[in-house]
C-alpha positions as CSV (number, residue, x, y, z in Angstrom):
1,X,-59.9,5.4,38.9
2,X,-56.6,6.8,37.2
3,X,-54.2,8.2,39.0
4,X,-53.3,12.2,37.6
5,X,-49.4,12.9,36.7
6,X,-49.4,15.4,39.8
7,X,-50.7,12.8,42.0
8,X,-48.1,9.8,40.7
9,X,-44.9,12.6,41.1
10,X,-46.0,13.3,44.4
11,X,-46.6,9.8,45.4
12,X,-42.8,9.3,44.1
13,X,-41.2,11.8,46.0
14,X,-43.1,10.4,49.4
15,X,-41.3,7.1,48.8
16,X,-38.3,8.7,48.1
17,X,-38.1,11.2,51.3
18,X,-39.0,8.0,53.7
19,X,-36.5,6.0,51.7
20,X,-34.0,8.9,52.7
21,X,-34.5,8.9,55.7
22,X,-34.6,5.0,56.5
23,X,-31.2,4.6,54.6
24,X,-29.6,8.1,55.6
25,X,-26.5,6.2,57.2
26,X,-26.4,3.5,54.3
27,X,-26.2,6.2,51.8
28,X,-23.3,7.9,53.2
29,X,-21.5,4.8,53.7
30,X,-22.3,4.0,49.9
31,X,-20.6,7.7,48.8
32,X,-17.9,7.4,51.2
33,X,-16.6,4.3,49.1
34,X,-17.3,5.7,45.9
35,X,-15.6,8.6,46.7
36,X,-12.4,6.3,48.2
37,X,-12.8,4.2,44.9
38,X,-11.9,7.6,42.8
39,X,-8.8,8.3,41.3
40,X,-8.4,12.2,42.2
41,X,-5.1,12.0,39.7
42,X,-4.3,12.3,36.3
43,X,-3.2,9.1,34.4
44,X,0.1,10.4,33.8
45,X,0.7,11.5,37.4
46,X,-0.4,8.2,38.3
47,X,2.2,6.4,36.1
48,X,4.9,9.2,37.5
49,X,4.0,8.0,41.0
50,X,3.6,4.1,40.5
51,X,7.2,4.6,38.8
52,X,8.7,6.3,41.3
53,X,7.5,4.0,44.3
54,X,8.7,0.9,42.1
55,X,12.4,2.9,41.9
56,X,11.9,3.7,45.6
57,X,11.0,-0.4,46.0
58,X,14.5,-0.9,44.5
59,X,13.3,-2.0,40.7
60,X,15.1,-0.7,37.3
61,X,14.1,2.2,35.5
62,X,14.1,0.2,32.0
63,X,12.2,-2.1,33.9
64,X,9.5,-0.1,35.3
65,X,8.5,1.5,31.6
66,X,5.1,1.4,30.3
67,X,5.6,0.3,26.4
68,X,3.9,3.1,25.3
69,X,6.2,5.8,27.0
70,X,7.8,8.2,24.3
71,X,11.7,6.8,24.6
72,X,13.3,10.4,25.7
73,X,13.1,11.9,22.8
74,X,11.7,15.4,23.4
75,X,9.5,17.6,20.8
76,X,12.9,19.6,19.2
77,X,14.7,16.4,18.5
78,X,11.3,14.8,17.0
79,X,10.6,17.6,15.2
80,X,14.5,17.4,13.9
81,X,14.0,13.7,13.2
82,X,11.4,14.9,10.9
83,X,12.9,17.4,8.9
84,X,16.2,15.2,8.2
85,X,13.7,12.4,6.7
86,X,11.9,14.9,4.6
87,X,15.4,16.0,3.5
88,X,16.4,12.8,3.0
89,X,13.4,12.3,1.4
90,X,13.9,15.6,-0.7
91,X,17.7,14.2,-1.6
92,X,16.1,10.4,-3.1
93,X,13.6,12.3,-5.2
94,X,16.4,14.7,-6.6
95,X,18.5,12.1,-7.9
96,X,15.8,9.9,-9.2
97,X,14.7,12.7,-11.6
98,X,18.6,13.5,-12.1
99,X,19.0,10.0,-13.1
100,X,15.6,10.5,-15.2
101,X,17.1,13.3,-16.9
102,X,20.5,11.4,-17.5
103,X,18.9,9.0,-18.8
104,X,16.8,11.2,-21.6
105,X,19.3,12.9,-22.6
106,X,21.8,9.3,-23.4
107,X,18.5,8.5,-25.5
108,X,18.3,11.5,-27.2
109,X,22.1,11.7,-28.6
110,X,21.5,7.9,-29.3
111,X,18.5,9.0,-31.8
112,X,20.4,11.9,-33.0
113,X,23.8,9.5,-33.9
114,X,20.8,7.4,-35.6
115,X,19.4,10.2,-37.6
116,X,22.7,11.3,-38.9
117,X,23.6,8.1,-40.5
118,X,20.7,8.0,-42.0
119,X,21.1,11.0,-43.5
120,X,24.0,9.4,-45.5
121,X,23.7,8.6,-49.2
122,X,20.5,6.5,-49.7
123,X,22.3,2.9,-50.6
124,X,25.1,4.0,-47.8
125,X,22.7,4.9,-45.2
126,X,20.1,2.3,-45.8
127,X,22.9,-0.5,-45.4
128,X,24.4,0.9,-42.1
129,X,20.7,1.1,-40.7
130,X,20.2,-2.6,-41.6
131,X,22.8,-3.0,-39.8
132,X,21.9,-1.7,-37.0
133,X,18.9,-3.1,-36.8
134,X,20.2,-6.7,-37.4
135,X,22.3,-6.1,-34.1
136,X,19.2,-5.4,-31.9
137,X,17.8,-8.9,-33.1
138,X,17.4,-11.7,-30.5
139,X,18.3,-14.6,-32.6
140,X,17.1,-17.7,-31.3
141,X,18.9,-21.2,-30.8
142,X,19.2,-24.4,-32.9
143,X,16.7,-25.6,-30.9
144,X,14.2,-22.6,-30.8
145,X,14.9,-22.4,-34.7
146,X,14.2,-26.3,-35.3
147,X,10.2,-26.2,-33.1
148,X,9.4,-23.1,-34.8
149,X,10.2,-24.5,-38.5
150,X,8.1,-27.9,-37.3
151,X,5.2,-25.6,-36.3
152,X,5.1,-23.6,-39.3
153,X,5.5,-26.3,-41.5
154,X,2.8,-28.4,-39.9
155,X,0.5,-25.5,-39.9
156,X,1.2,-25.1,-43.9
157,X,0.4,-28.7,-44.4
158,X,-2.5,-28.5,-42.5
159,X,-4.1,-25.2,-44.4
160,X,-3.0,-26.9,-47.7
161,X,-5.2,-30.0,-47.2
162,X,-8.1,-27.7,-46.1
163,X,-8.1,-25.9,-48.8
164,X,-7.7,-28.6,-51.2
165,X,-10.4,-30.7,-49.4
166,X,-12.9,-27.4,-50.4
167,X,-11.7,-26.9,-53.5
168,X,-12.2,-30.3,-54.8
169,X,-15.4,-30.2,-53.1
170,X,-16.3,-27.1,-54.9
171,X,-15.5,-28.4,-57.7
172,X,-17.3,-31.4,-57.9
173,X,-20.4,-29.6,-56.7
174,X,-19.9,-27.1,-59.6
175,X,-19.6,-30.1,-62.4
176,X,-22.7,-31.7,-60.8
177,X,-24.7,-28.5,-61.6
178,X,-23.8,-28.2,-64.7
């Protein structure tokens, strides 16, 4: 026959009471140690203590320092650290859009030098802007000069004798037909 909830939950807490009582005196010794076993201190008051008994034990100070300790610098002179990087910061970004700015307005008196010679007489001005012009070309060397000629004469030999190759072909097919 089953056994009811009611009658399991009471069976349960039968065992349980004799198992109190049999292991009364085991059970305090088992929360006596647990209780030793606690820290009853904060992690930081810990480290405080364990650095002062090592100091006490005759050890360094610098030698005794966890690695993650913050390196005496208190939250003012962090907070001051911090606002003299943002200024330097602040400073950087300035003069990069003061050079920025420099920088436009060089271009923009360059265009406007442009402009005005061209607005010369027409023979006059076309010939200076030529000029001008022919001084911003990168002119290559002799040897630059001599590959490029062989490439592009090569290539021209090569189109020519296509096209002649078709055009004969062409027109042979075109006197066959008629």
């Amino acid at each position: 026959m089953a056994k009811t909830r009611a009658q399991r939950k009471a069976e349960r807490r039968a065992r349980e009471a004799e198992e109190q009582k049999r292991s009364g005196s085991e059970r305090r010794a088992e929360s006596r140690a647990q209780h030793d076993t606690q820290i009853g201190v904060s992690g930081d008051v810990a480290e405080i203590e364990a650095i002062e008994a090592g100091i006490a034990a005759g050890a360094d100070e610098a030698d005794l320092e966890v690695p993650d300790a913050p390196h005496g610098l208190s939250r003012s002179e962090r907070r001051a650290e911090a606002k003299a990087a943002k200024q330097a910061d602040r400073k950087k970004r300035d003069e990069q859009k003061r050079r920025e700015r420099d920088q436009i307005a060089r271009q923009q008196k360059k265009a406007s030098v442009e402009r005005q010679s061209g607005a010369r007489g027409g023979v006059v001005g076309f010939l200076l802007s030529c000029w001008a012009e022919l001084k911003k070309v990168q002119w290559p060397d002799r040897e630059t000069l001599v590959q490029a000629t062989a490439v592009t004469i090569i290539f021209v030999a090569v189109a020519a004798a296509y096209l002649g190759a078709l055009d004969a072909l062409f027109s042979w097919l075109v006197k066959q037909i008629l």
